[in-house]
N, C-alpha and C positions, 0 to 999 in steps of 0.2 A: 302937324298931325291932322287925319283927317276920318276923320268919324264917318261911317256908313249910318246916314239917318234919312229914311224914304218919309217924312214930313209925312204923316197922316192927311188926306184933302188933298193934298196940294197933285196936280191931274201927272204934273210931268218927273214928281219922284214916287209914283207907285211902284212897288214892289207887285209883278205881275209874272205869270204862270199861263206856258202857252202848250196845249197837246198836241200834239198830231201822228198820225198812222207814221212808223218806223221805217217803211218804205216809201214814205210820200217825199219827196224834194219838194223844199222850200214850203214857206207857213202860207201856201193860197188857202187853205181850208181849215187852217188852227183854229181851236177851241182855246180862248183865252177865260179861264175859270175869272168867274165875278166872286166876289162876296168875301175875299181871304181874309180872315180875322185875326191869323197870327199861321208863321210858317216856323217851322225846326228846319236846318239841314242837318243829318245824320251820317257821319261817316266813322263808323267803329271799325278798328283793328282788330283782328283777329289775332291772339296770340297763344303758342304753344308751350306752353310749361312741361318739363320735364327734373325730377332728381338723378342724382347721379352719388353714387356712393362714395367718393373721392369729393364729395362736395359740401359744407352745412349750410347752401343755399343754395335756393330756387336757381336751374337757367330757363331762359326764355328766349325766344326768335320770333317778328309778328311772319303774320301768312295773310290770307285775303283778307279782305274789306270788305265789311257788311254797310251798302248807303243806301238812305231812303230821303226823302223828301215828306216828312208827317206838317198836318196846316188842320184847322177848323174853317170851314166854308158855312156862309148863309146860304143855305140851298136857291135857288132859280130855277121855275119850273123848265124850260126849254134848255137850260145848259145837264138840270142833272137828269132829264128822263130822255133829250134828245128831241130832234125834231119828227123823227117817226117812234110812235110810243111803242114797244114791244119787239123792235129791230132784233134779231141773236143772230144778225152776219158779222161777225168779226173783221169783216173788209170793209163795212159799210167806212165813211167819211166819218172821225169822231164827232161834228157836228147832229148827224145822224144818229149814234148810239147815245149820246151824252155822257157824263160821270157815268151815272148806275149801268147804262148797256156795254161800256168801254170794261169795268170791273167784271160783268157778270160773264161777257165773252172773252174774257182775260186776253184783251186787246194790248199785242206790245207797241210801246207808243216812243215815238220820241217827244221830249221836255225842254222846255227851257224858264228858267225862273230869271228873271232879272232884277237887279239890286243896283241903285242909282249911290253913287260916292257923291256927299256934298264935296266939291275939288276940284281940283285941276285932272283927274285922273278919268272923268267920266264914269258913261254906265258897266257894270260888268253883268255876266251872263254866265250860269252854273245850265249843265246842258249835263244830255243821256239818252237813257234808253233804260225804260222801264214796263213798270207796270201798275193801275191802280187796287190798292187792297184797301181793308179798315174801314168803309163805309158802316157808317153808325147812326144814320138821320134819326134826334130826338127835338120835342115839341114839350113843351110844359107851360100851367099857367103864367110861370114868372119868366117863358122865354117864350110868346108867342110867337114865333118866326123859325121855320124850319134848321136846324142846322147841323153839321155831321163832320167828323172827323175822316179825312180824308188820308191817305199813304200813297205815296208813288215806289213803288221797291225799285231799286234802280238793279240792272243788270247790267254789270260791269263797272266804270268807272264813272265819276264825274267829270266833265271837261270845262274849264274858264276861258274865256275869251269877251271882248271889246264888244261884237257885235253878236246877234241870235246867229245858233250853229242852223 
């Protein structure tokens, strides 16, 4: 058996999170989010329930898939306001928009989360095409350090593969 355990610290089984524009080939300009404090993957079935009078129970058949990618990030100022502050080009490099300009220009992006198997099986790699929502940056005395709950809604499917798509 072999446990998915991305060892906290340790540089070469993080669990990392890469953006970039949907049209762009290849990660020359990815945005790899710092700070990830805990990640969900989401992928809910959609299912339709129907009676039938001939029946004293429920049928059901599933339909699409609702998947998002939800995470708490310690905010960074240049990853979440971007390297130009106030950018609203939706084409810009996500470098350039950051987290908040990529949400705000409802920039479709492609993803890649990577998940490290302690094993013989290596890294794997959950990939897409989405979009960032859920931005929530909060600060309080007993959490001085900015932090915000982040979403990627994904449009369309998840994809797994060995190496970044």
């Amino acid at each position: 058996m072999s446990y998915i355990n991305p060892s906290p610290g340790v540089a070469a089984n993080q669990v990392t999170l890469k953006l970039e524009l949907a049209t762009a080939t290849g990660w020359t300009s990815a945005l790899s989010v710092p700070g990830l404090q805990d990640v969900t993957v989401n992928a809910a079935n959609d299912i339709f329930t129907w009676t039938q009078l001939d029946s004293t129970a429920k049928l059901q058949v599933p339909t699409t898939s609702t998947n998002s990618l939800s995470m708490n990030i310690v905010l960074d100022d240049a990853t979440f306001f971007g390297s130009t502050v106030g950018t609203v080009d939706p084409t810009a490099a996500v470098l350039v928009q950051g987290i908040q300009g990529l949400s705000r220009n409802k920039t479709k992006l492609k993803f890649s989360l990577k998940f490290l198997e302690n094993g013989s099986t290596g890294d794997r790699y959950l990939s897409g095409i989405g979009y960032i929502t859920g931005l929530a940056p909060k600060i309080s005395a007993d959490q001085p350090v900015w932090v915000s709950p982040i979403t990627v809604t994904v449009s369309g499917e998840f994809s797994v593969s060995s190496t970044e798509a």
